[in-house]
C-alpha positions in Angstrom: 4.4 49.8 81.6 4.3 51.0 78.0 3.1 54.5 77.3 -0.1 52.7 75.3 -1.2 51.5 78.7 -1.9 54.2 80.0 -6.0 55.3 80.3 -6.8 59.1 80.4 -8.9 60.0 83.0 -11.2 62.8 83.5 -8.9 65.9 84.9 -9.2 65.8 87.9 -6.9 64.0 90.9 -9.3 63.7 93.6 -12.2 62.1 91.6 -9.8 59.4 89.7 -8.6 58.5 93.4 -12.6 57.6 94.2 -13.5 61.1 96.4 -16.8 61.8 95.9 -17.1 64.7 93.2 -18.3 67.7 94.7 -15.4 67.0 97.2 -12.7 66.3 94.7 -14.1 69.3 93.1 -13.8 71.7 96.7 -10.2 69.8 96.9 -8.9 71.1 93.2 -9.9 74.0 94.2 -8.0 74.4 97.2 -5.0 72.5 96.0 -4.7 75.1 92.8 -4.7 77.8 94.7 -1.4 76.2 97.4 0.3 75.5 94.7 -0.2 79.5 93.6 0.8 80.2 97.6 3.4 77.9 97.1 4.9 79.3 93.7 4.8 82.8 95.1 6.8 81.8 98.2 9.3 80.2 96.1 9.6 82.8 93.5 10.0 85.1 95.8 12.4 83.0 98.0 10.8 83.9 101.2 11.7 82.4 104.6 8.5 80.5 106.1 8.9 83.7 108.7 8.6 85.9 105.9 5.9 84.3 103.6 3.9 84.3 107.1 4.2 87.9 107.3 3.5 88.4 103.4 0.0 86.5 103.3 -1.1 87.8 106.8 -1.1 84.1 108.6 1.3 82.7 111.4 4.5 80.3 110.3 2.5 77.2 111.3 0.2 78.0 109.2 2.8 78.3 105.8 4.2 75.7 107.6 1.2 73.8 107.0 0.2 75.3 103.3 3.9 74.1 102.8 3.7 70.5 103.6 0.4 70.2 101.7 -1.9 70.1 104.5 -5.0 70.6 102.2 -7.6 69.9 105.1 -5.9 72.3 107.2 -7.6 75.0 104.7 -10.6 76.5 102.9 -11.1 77.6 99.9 -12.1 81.2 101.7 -8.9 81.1 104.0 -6.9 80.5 100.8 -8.1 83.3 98.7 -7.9 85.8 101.7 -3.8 85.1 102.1 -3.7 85.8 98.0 -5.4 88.8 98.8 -3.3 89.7 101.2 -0.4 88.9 99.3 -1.9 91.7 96.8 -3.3 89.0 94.0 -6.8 89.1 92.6 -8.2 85.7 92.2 -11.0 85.2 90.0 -13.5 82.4 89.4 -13.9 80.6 86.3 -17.4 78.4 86.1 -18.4 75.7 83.1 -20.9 73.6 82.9 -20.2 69.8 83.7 -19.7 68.0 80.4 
């Protein structure tokens, strides 16, 4: 495939792979903040033991966070290990386009 075939699409994973949007929304959501979780574990190269202890869950759960188990989590249980983990997360709302 030649670099010309490729057809832009509208930013977001979830709704190019057909989820409904206010789902594919909820799902970016969640998936942009594990991959923050994620980065901080990595930066900080913490043991799955460790990270557990860090954003106040049990190793299953990094475990899960870890192998991309987005269903396994909510937007509220995501923010609350960041907080945890001494992070602020903030918001950022536009209007749909």
């Amino acid at each position: 495939m030649a670099i010309t075939d490729i057809t832009p699409r509208g930013g977001n994973v979830f709704v190019d792979l057909g989820i409904e949007e206010e789902e594919a929304a909820n799902l970016k959501v969640r998936s942009t903040l594990m991959i923050e979780i994620r980065k901080v574990i990595e930066l900080r190269g913490l043991r799955q033991t460790e990270a557990a202890e860090v954003f106040g869950v049990s190793q299953p759960r990094i475990s899960d966070l870890v192998r991309g188990k987005i269903d396994q989590f909510t937007i509220d249980s995501l923010v609350n290990m960041l907080r945890h983990a001494g992070f602020h997360v903030e918001v950022t709302v536009a209007a749909l386009a």
